[in-house]
C-alpha positions in Angstrom: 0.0 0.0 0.0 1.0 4.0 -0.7 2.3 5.3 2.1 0.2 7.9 3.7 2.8 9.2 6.1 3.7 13.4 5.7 6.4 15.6 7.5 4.7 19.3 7.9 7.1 21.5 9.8 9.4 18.9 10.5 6.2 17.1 12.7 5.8 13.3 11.3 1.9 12.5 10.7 1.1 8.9 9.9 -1.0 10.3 7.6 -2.4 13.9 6.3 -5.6 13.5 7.8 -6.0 15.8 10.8 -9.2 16.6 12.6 -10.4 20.6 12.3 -10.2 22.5 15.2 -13.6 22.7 16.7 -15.0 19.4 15.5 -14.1 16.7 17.7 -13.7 19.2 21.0 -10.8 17.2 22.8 -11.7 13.5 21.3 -13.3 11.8 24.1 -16.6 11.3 22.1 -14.7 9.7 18.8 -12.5 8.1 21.0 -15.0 5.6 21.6 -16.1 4.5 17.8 -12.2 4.2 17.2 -8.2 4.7 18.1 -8.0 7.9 17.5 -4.8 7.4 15.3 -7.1 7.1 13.0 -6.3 10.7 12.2 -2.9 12.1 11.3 -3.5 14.4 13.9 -6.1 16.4 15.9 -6.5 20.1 15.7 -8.2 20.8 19.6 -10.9 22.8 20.5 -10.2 26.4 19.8 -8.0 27.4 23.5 -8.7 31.5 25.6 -6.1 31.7 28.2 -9.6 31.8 30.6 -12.4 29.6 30.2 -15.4 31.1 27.9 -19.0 29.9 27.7 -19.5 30.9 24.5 -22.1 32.7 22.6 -25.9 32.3 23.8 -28.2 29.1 21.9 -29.5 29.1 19.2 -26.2 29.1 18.0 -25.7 26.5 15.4 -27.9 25.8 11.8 -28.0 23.7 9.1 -27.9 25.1 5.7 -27.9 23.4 2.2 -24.6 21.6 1.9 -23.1 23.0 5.0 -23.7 24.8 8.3 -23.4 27.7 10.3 -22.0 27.8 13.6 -21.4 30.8 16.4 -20.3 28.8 19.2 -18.0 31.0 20.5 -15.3 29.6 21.1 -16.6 27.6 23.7 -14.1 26.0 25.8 -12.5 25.1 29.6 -9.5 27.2 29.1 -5.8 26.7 29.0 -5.3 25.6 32.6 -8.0 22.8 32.1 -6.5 22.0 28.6 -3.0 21.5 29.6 -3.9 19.6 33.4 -6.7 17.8 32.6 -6.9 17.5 28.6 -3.2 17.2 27.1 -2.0 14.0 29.2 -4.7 11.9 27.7 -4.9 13.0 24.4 -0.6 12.1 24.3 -1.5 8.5 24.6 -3.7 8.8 22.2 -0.7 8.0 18.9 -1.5 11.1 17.3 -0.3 14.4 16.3 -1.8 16.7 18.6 -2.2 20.4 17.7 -3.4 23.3 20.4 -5.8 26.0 18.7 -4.7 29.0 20.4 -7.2 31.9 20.5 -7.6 35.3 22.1 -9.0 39.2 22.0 -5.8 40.7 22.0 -2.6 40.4 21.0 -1.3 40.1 24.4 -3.4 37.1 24.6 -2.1 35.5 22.0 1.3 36.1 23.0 0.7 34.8 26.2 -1.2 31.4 25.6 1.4 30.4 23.2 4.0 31.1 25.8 1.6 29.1 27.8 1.4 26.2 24.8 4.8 26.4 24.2 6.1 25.3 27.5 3.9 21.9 27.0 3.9 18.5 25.1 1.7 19.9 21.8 3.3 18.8 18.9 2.3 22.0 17.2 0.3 25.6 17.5 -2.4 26.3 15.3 -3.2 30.3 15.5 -6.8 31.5 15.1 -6.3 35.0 13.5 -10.2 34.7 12.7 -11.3 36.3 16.1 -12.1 39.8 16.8 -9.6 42.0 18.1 -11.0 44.1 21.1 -8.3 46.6 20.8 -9.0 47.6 16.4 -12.8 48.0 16.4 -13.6 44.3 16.5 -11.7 44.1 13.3 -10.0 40.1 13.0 -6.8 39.9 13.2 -6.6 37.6 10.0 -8.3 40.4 7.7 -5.4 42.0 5.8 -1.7 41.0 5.2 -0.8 43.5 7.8 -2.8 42.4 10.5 -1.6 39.1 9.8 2.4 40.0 9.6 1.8 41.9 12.9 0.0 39.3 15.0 2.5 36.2 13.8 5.5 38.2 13.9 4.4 39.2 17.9 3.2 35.7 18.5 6.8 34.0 16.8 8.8 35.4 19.7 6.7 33.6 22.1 6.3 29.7 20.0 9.0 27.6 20.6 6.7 25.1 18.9 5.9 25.0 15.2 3.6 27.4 14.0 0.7 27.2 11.7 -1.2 30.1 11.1 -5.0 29.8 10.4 -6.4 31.7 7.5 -9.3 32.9 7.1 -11.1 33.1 3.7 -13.3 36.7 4.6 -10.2 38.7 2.5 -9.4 40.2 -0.6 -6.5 38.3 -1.7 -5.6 35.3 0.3 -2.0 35.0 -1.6 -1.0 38.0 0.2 -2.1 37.4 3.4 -0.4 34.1 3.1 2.8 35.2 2.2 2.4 37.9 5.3 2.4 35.1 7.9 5.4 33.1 6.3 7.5 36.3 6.5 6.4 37.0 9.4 7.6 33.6 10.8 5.0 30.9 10.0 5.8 27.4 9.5 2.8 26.1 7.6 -0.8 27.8 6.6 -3.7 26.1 7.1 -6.8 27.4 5.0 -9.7 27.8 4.8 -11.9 28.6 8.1 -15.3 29.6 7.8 -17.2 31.9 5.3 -19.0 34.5 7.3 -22.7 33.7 6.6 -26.5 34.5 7.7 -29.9 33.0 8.1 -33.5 34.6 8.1 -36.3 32.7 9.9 -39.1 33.8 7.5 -41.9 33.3 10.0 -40.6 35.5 13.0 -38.3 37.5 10.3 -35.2 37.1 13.2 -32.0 35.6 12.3 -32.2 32.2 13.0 -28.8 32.1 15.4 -28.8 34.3 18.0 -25.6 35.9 17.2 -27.0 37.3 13.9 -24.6 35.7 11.3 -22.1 32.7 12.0 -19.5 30.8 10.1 -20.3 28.8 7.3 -18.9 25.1 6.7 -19.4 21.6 4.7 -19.7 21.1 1.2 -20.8 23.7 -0.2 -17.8 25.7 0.3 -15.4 22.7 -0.9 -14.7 25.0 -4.1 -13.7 28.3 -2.5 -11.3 26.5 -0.3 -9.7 24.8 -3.4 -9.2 27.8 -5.6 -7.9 29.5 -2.2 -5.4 26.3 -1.5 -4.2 26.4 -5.0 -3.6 29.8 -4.6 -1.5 30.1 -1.8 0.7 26.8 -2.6 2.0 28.9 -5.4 2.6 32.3 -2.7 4.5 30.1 -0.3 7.3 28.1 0.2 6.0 26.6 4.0 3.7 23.5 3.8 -0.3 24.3 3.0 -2.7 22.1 5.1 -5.8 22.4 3.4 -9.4 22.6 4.6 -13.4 23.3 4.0 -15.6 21.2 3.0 -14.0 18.0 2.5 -16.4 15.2 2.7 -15.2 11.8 0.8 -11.8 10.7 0.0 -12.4 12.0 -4.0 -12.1 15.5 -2.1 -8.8 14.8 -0.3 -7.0 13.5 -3.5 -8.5 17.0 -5.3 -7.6 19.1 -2.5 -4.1 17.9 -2.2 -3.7 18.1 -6.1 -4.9 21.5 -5.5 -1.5 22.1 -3.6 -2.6 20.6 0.2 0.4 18.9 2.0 -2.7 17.5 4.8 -5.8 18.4 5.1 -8.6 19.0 7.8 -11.9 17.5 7.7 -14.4 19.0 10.3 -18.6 19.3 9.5 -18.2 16.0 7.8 -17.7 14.5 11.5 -20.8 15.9 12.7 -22.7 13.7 10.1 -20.2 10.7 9.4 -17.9 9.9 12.3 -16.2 7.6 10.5 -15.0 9.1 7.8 -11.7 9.5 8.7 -11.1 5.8 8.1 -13.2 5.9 4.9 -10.6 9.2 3.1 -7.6 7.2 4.5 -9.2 3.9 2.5 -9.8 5.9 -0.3 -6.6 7.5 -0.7 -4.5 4.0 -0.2 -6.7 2.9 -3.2 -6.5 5.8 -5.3 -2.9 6.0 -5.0 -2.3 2.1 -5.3 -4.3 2.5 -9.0 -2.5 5.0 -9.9 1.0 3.8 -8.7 1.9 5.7 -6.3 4.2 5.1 -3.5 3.0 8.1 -1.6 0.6 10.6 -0.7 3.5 13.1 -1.0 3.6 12.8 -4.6 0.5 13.8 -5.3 0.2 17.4 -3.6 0.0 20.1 -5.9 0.4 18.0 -9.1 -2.9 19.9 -11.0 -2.7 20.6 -14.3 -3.9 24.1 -15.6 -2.3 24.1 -19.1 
């Protein structure tokens, strides 16, 4: 069989499948249908140096092809994650990434310090939150924005750092190349499309936080033009992300130029579909005879 295994950032996955930040929460759940080395890796529950309940309910929809979701960020915060959450995810024979979030820059600076000085394999930065300090602008809206908060946030990571884009910009080439000069060691792309839906009968939106972000298949296409994009801005590995659902998306999304990818909305309707990509992909490639995944990324032809 091909050999799924990938080096991003000089981290060793066993293969490129890593669970999205947000999706599978710290594991436990999943953890019980199958090993969790199923995955390459797991992305954790988006991580506030203080524990957040989130946004009020209704807070999640379904919308043709996809989702939207306002959660929040949700989550126990960095004390719990470390003490209570890290030790057992470490036995669990995967790559495990922390999703490091905050309102300021200061808080970013100081929960990677604070993620740094643990046993995460990586930290994943999510530049898609509002910034207290700008207006509420996100961090991850312009190349500047994004230069400033990973070049602050570098000084800090003594792990390797992947910087979460998010697709709500005008040119996502240049905000890509903006976090790899600013320090970045991979990109991962895309997370969510701000979206909105109207309940027609009471004429409110239908989650309580008025719009939310937008996941699943239907955005599948944007994050593949945006993939393809970048891998031809940067030199730093692309994990690639939204709306992959079957394993005929992870062999298009790494042609697109993906080095791993993330699958996340899928899990909420297929739990097992992890092991159904990483079937896929072993076939694909053995028909096609190849002896690894590796060979594959970014081998699209647009001639």
């Amino acid at each position: 069989m091909a050999d799924l295994s990938v080096n991003i950032a000089g981290v060793e996955f066993s293969n490129p499948i890593i669970a999205a930040s947000g999706t599978i929460g710290f594991g436990h759940e999943y953890g019980e249908l199958y090993p969790l080395s199923v995955f390459g890796g797991i992305s954790c529950k988006g991580t506030t140096l203080k524990e957040r309940p989130g946004n009020p309910p209704p807070r999640i929809a379904e919308t043709p092809m996809g989702m939207l979701n306002a959660v929040g960020l949700q989550n126990p915060g960095a004390e719990h994650f470390i003490n209570v959450e890290l030790p057992w995810l470490k036995k669990q024979n995967t790559v495990i990434i922390a999703n490091a979030a905050g309102s300021t820059e200061g808080d970013y600076c100081e929960i990677t310090e604070l993620l740094s000085d643990t046993d995460v394999d990586m930290i994943e930065l999510n530049i898609s939150c509002p910034n207290v300090k700008a207006g509420g602008a996100q961090f991850g809206t312009s190349p500047e924005s994004v230069e400033k908060i990973t070049s602050a946030v570098r000084k800090y990571c003594k792990k390797p750092l992947i910087i979460k884009l998010s697709p709500n910009v005008a040119d996502i080439a240049a905000v890509a190349k903006a976090a790899e000069f600013a320090g970045a060691d991979a990109v991962s792309l895309i997370n969510t499309l701000t979206g909105m839906r109207i309940d027609i009968n009471t004429r409110r939106p239908i989650i309580r936080n008025v719009t939310g972000g937008m996941s699943g298949p239907a955005v599948f296409p944007i994050a593949v033009r945006m993939v393809y994009q970048v891998k031809k801005a940067v030199k730093i590995p692309v994990i690639g992300l939204g709306g992959i659902s079957t394993w005929q998306d992870a062999v298009e999304m790494i042609m697109a130029g993906a080095d791993a990818i993330q699958i996340g909305t899928i899990l909420f309707t297929d739990p097992y579909a992890p092991i159904k990509i990483s079937e896929g992909l072993h076939g694909w490639l053995d028909t096609h005879d190849m002896k690894s995944v590796t060979e594959l990324t970014g081998t699209v032809i647009t001639d």
